[in-house]
OpenMM code with the backbone's topology and positions (N, CA, C; nanometers):
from openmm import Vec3, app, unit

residues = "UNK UNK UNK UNK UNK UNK UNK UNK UNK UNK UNK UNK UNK UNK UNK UNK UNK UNK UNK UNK UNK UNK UNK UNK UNK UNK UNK UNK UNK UNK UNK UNK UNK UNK UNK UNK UNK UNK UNK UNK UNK UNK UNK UNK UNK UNK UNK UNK UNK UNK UNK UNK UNK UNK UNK UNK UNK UNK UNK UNK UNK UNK UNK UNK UNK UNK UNK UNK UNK UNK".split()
positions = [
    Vec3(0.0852, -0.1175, 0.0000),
    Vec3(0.0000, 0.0000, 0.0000),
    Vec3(0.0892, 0.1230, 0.0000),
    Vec3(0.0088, 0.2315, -0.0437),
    Vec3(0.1172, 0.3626, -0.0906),
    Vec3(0.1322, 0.4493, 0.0444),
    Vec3(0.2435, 0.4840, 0.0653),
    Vec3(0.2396, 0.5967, 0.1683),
    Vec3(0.1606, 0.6851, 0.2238),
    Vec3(0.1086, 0.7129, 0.0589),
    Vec3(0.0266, 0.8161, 0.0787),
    Vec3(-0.1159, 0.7703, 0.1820),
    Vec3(-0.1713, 0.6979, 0.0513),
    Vec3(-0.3015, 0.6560, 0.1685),
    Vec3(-0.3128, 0.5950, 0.2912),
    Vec3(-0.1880, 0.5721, 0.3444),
    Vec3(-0.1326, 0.5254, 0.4720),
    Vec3(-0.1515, 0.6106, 0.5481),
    Vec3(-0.0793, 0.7922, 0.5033),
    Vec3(-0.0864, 0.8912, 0.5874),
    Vec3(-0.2380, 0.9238, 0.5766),
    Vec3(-0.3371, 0.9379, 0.5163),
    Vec3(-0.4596, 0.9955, 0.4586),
    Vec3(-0.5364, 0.8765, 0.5659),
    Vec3(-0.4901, 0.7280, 0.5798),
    Vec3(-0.6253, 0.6866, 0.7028),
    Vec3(-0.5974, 0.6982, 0.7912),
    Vec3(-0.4447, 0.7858, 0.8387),
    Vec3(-0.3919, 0.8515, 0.9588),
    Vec3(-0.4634, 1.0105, 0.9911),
    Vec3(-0.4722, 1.1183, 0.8886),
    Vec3(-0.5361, 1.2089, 0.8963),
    Vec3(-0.6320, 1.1910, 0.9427),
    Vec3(-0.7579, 1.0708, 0.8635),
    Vec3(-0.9161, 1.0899, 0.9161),
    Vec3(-0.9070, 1.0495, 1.0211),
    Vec3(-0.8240, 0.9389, 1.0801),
    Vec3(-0.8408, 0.8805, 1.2305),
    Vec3(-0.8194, 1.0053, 1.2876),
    Vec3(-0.7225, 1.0916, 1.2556),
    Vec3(-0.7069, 1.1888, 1.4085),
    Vec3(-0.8123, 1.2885, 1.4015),
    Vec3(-0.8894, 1.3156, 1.2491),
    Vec3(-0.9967, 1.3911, 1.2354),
    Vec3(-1.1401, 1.3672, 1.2778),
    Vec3(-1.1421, 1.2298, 1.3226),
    Vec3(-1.2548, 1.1331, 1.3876),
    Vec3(-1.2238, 1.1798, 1.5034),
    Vec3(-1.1084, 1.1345, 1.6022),
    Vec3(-1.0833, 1.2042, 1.7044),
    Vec3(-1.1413, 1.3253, 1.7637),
    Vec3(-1.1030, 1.4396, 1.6709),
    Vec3(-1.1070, 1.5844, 1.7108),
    Vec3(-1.2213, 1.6627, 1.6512),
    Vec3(-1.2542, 1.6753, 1.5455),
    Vec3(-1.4033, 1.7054, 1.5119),
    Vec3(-1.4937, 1.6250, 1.4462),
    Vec3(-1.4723, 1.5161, 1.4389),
    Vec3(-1.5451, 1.3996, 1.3673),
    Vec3(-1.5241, 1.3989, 1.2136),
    Vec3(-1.6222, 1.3219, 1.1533),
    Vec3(-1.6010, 1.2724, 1.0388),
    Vec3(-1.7465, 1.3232, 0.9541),
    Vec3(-1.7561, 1.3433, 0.8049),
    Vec3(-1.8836, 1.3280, 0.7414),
    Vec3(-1.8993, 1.2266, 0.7277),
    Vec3(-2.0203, 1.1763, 0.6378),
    Vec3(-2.0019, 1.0666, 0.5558),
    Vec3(-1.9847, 1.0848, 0.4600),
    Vec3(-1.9198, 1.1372, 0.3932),
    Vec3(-1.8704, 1.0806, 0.2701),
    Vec3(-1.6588, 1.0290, 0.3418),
    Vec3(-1.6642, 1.1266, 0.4388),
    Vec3(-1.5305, 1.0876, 0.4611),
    Vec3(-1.4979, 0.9609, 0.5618),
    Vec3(-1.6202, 0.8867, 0.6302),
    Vec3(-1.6134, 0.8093, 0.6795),
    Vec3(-1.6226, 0.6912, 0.6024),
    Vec3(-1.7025, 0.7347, 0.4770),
    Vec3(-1.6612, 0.5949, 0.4177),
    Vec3(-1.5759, 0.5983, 0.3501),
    Vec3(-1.4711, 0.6809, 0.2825),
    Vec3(-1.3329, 0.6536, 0.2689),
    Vec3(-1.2322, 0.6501, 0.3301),
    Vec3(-1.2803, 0.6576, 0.5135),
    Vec3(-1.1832, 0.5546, 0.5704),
    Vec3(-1.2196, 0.4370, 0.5953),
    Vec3(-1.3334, 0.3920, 0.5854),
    Vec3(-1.3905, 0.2403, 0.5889),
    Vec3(-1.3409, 0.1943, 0.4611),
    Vec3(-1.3422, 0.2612, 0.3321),
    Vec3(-1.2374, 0.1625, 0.2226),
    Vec3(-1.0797, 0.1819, 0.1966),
    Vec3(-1.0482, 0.2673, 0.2741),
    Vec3(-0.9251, 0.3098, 0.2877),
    Vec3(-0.8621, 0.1687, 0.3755),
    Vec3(-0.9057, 0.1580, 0.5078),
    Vec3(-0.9186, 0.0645, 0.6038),
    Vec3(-0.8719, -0.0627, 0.5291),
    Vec3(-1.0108, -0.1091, 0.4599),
    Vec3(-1.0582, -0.2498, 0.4111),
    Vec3(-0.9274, -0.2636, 0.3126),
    Vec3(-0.8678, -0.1797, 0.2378),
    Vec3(-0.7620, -0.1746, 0.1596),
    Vec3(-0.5952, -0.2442, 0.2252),
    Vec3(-0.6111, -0.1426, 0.3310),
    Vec3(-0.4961, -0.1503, 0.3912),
    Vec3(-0.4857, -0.2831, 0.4606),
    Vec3(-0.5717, -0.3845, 0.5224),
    Vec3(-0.6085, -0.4937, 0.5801),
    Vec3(-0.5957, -0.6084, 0.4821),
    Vec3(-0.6568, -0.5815, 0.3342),
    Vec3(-0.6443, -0.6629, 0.2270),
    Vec3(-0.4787, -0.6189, 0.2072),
    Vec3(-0.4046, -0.5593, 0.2005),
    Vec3(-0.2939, -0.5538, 0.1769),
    Vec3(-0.1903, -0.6529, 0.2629),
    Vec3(-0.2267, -0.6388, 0.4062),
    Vec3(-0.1547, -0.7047, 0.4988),
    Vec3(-0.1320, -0.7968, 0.4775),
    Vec3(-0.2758, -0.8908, 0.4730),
    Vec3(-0.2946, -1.0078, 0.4798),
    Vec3(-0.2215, -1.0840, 0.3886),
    Vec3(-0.2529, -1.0294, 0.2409),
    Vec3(-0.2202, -1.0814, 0.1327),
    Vec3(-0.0254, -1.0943, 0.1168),
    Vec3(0.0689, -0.9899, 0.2481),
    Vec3(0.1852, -0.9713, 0.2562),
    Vec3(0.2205, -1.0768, 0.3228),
    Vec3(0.1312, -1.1246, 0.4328),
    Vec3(0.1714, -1.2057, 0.5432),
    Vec3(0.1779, -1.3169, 0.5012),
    Vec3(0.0781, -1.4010, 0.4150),
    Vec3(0.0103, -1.4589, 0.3424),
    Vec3(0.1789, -1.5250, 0.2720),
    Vec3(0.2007, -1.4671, 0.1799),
    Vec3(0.2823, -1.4509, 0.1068),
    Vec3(0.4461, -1.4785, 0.1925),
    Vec3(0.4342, -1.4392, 0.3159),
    Vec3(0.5663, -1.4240, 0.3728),
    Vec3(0.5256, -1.5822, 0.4112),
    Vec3(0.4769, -1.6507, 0.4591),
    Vec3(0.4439, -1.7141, 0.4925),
    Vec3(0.3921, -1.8786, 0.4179),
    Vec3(0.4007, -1.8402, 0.3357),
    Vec3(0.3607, -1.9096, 0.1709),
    Vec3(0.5649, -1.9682, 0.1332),
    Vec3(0.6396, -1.8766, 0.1574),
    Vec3(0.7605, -1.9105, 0.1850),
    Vec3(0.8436, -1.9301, 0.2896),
    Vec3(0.7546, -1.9819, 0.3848),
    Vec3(0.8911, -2.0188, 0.4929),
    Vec3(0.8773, -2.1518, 0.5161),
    Vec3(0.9834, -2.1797, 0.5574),
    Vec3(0.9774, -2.3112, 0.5549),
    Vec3(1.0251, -2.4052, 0.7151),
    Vec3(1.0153, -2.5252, 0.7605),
    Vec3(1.0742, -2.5732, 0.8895),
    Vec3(1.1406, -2.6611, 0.8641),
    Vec3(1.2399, -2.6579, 0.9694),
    Vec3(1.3464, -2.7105, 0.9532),
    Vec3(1.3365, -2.8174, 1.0886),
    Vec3(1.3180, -2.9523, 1.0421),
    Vec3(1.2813, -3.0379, 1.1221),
    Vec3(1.4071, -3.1343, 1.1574),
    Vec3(1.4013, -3.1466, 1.2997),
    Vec3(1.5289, -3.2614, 1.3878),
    Vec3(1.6201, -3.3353, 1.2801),
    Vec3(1.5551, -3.4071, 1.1567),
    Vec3(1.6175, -3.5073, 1.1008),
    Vec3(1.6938, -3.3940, 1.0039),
    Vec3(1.6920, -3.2837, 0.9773),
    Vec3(1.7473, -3.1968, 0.8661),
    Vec3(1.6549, -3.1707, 0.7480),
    Vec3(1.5160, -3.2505, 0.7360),
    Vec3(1.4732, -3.2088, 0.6012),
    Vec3(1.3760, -3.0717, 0.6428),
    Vec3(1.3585, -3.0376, 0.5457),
    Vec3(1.2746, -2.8951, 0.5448),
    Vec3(1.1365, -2.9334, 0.4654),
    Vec3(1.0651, -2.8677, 0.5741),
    Vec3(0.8959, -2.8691, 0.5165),
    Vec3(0.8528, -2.7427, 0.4850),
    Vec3(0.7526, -2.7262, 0.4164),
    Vec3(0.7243, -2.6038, 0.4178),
    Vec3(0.5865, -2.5637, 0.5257),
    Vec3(0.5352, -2.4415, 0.5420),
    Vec3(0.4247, -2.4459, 0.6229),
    Vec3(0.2952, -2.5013, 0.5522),
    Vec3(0.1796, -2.5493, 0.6424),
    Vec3(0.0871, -2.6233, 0.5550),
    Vec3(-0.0086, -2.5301, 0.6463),
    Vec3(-0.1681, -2.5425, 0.5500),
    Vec3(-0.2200, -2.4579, 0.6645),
    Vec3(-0.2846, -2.5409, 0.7390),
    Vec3(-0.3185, -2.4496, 0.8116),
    Vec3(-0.4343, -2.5155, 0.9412),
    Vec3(-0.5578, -2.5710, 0.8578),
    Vec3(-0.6290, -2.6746, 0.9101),
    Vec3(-0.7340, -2.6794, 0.9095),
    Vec3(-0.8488, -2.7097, 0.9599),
    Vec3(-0.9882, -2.6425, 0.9062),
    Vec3(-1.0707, -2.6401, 1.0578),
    Vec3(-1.1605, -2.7429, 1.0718),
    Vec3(-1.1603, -2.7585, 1.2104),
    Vec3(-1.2450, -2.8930, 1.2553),
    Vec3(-1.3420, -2.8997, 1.2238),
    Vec3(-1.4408, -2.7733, 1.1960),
    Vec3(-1.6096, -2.7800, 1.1541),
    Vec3(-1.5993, -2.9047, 1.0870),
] * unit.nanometer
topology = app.Topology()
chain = topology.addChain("A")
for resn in residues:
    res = topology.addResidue(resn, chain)
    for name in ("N", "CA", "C"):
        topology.addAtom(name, app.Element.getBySymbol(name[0]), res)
């Protein structure tokens, strides 16, 4: 994600803070937000997509994911 809109869902947060928000500017920090969250994930995701373990006997696995009991 760009700097910029990094600093810009920093502005509205402190502008929520101190005199509030409209709506039109509240919902471009609600997609500003949703952006920055889809960004993370998809980084972590990714960091994580490459690491790998390094198990007692010497071979290397990679991570597998979880999965859920439902």
């Amino acid at each position: 994600m760009e700097q910029q809109k990094i600093d810009r869902i920093n502005a509205l947060a402190k502008k929520a803070k101190t005199t509030g928000l409209d709506a039109a500017e509240a919902a471009e920090q609600k997609a500003l937000r949703q952006e920055y969250i889809s960004a993370f994930r998809s980084s972590l995701k990714a960091q994580l997509d490459n690491t790998i373990i390094l198990k007692p006997d010497g071979t290397a696995a990679p991570l597998q994911q979880k999965r859920d009991k439902s």
